[in-house]
N, C-alpha and C positions, 0 to 999 in steps of 0.2 A: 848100171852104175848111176844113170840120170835116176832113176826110179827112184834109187835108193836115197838122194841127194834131194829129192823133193818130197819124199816124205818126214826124212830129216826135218826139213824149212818147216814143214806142217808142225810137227810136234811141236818144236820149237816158239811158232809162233803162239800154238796153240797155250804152252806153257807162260810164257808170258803174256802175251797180248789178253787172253782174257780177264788174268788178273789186274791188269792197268787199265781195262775198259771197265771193271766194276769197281775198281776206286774212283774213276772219271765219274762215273756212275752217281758212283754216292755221294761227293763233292756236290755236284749239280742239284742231287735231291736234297741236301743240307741245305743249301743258298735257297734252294725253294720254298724250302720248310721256315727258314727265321726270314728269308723276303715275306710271308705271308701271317708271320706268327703275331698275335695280337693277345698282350698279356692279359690277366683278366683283373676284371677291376677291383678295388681297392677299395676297403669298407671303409669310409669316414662319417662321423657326425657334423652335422650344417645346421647351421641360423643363418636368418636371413638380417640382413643391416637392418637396422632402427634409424627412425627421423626422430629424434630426441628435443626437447625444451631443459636444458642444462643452466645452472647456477653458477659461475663460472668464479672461478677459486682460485686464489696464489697458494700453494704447500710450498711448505719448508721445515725445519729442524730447529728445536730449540732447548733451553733448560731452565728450570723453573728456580726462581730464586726472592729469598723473604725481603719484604720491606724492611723488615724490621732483623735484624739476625748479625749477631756479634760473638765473637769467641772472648770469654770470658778469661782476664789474665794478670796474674799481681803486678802491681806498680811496683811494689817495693820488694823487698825480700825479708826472710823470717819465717819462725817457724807457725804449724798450721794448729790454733786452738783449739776450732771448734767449727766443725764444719752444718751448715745449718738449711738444707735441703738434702732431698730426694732424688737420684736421676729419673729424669723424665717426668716430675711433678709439673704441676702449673704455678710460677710466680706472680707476684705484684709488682709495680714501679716500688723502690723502694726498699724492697723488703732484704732484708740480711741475708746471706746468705754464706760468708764465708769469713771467719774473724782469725785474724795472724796477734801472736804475741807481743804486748804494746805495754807490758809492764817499765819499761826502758822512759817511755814515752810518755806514760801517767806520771811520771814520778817528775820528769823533767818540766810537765805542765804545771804541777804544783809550785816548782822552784821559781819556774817564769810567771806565771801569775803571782806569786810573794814582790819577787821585784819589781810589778808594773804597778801594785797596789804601792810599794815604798813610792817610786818614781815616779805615782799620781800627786802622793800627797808634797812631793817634792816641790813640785811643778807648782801645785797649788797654791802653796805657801809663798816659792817665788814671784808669782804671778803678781801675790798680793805687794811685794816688796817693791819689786821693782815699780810698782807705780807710784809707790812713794819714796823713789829713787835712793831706798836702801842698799840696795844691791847694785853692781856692776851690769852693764847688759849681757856680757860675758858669759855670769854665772847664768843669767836665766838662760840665757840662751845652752848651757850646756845641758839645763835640767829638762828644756822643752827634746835635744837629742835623745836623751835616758832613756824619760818618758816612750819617745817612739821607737826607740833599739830595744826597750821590754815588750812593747804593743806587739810589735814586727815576732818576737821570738814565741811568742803567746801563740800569734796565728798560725807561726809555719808550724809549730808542734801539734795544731789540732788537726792542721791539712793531713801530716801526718797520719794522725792517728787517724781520719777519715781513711785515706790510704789503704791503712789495716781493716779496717772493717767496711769488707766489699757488697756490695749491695748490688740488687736488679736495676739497670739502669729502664727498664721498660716492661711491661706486662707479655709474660710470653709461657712458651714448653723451654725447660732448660732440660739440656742432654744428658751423657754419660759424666758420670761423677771422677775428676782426675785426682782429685788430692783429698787426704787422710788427715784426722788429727797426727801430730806429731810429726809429719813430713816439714821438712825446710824446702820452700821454695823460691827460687831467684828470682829476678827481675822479669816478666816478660813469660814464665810458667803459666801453661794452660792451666784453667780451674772447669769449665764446661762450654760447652755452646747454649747459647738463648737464643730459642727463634721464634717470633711471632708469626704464627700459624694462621690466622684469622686472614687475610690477605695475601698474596703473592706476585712477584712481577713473573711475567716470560718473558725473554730476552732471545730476539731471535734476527738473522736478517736477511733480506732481501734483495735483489738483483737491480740496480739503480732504475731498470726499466721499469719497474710497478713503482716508481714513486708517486707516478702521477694520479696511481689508484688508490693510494693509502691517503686515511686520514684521522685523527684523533676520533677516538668513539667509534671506530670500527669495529663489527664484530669479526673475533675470530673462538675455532672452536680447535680439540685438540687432543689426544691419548696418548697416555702412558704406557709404557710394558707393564707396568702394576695392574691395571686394571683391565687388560687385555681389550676388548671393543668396546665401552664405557668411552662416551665421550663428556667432555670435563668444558666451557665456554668461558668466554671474556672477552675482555674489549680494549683495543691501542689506547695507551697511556699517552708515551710518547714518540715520537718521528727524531730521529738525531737529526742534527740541522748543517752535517755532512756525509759526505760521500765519501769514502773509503778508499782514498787513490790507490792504493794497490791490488785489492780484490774487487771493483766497482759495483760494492755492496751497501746497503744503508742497515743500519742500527735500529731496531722498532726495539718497543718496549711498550707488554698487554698488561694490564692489570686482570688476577683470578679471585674471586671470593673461596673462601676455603674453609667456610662454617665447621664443614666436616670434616676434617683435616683428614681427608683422603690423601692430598698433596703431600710431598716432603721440598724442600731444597733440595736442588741438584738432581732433582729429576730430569730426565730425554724427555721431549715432548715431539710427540709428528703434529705440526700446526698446518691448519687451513685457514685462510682467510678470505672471509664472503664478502666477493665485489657487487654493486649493487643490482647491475640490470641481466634480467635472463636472452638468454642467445640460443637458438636452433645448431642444433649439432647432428651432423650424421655419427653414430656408433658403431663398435660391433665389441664381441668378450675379447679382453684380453689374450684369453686364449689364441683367437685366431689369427694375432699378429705375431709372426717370422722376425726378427732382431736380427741384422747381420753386418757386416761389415761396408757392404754395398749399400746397404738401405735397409727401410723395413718394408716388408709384403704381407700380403694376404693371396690366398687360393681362390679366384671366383668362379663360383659354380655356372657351367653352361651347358643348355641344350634345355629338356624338356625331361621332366622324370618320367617313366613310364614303365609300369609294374613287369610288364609282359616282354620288355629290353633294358636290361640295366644299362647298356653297355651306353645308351644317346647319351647320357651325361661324363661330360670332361671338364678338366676345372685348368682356368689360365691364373699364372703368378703375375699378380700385379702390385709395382711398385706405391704406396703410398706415404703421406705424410701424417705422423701421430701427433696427436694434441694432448690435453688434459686428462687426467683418468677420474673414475669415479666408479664407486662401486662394483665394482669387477668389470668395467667396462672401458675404449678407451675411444678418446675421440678421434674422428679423422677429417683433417683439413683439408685432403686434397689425393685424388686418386678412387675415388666410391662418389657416387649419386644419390644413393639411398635405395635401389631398387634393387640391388643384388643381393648374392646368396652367396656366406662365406664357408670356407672350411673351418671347423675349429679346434679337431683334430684329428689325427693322423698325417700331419701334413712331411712327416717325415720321410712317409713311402711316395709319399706327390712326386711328379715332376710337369711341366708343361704339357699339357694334351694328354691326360692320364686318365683314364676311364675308372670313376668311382661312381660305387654304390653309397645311400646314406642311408645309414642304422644309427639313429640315435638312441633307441637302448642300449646301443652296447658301448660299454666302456672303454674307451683304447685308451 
């Protein structure tokens, strides 16, 4: 019976105990296996920092607009004669350009000039009388009134009629064409835009803190989305002579030449403006700076390359401080020396102590 009872216990054990000593088992050889596992490295491309001689530059935002540029609109109202431009021609000072119906008004100057001519010769005649104390001073004095309540009606009727017949107040490109012969248009009706092309302001502003670098006759330079990398130059007109208490911004104002009337009004402009003395800047590509909430970083490459072990190089995240940017480049104030070696991409698969390979042929 004990025989039988101890062989029992054997089976028994046998049945389970070795199944939970080869899970024990493998348990142990797992921890072994990721205690000693070292992932393999991670292909990135690297530059190394640049010691740079940088021009150092205010950017900012702005929109281009004419010296000279007026929207063209009747004073008076009445219907439309004769319209005497092209959209989009070139004007002169001067020149006609849009005449409203003034037959009302010719007719009415004839009537007031007949009476200024009676109430001249009025005047006249009394002139002579009264100095030979014919006349009352009275009378003359009512005829010297006449005289100038005809003069007075003369002129407001020609103002008038100038009114009607709208002219280029300046030499320019005048716009799209609004009104028609025979249109009746009110007070204050659009007839075109004129803009003088030849010249242009940019109006742009800046952070009260570069006040002290800005100054009349400064160059700055600038691009449009029109002309895609085309840069376009000029130079501060004016400095507003305040500060913006609310957004502690100041007002500049560049003057552009615009021979070529590349330019329009109300163009975007992205403006630079070149401050005068060149400064040493440590660089690296934009690329290789991390944007994040905490800060911005770069990946720096350490160890020693060596063809026949990729694995010595690891790359440490280090905080830095970004400056100016310039041609795909950006600067850094603080955090680099100038003697290291960045990631500039893949830094997605990074993490601190990360073993990478560098392949700059290949594209990540």
């Amino acid at each position: 019976m004990l025989k039988r009872w101890l062989l029992t216990g054997v089976v028994l054990a046998l049945l389970f105990g070795v199944p939970a000593g080869l899970k024990l088992y493998e348990k142990h050889m797992t921890q072994q296996f990721f205690a000693s596992f070292t992932p393999p490295p991670v292909t990135i491309s690297a530059e190394s920092v640049r010691l740079e001689t940088w021009q150092p530059r205010l950017t900012t935002i702005g929109s281009l607009t004419a010296i000279q540029g007026v929207e063209l609109k009747s004073e008076v109202k009445g219907i439309v004669r004769d319209v005497m431009f092209q959209s989009g021609e070139q004007v002169s000072a001067g020149q006609p350009l849009l005449q409203l119906d003034d037959q009302t008004e010719q007719a009415n100057l004839k009537s007031y000039k007949a009476r200024l001519k009676l109430a001249q010769l009025t005047y006249d005649r009394d002139r002579a009388l009264i100095e030979k104390r014919a006349i009352s001073q009275t009378q003359f004095d009512q005829s010297a009134a006449t005289l100038d309540e005809a003069s007075a009606a003369v002129a407001q009727t020609e103002a008038m009629l100038r009114k009607k017949n709208i002219t280029a107040p300046f030499s320019g490109t005048i716009g799209i064409q609004r009104a028609e012969p025979g249109d009746y248009l009110s007070e204050g009706d659009k007839i075109a835009t004129l803009q003088d092309l030849s010249r242009l302001y940019i109006d742009f502003s800046l952070p009260e803190q570069a006040v002290p670098n800005l100054f009349k006759g400064q160059a700055i330079r600038f691009q449009v989305p029109a002309h895609g990398d085309q840069w376009f130059t000029g130079a501060i007109d004016a400095i507003n002579a305040k500060v913006n208490s609310d957004t502690r911004y100041i007002d500049v104002r560049g003057v552009v030449n615009n021979s070529k009337t590349q330019l329009l009004p109300g163009m975007f402009a992205d403006i630079e403006i070149i401050l005068s003395e060149q400064v040493p800047v440590v660089t690296v590509p934009e690329t290789a700076v991390t944007y994040t909430l905490y800060g911005d970083s770069v990946y720096v490459i350490q160890g020693k390359e060596d063809e026949k072990d990729a694995e010595t190089l690891t790359v440490k995240r280090t905080f830095v401080r970004t400056g100016e940017r310039q041609q795909g480049r950006v600067a850094i104030t603080k955090g680099l020396d100038g003697s290291e070696q960045v990631v500039t991409s893949g830094q997605l698969k990074l993490d601190n102590g990360a073993h990478v390979v560098i392949n700059n042929s290949v594209q990540l």
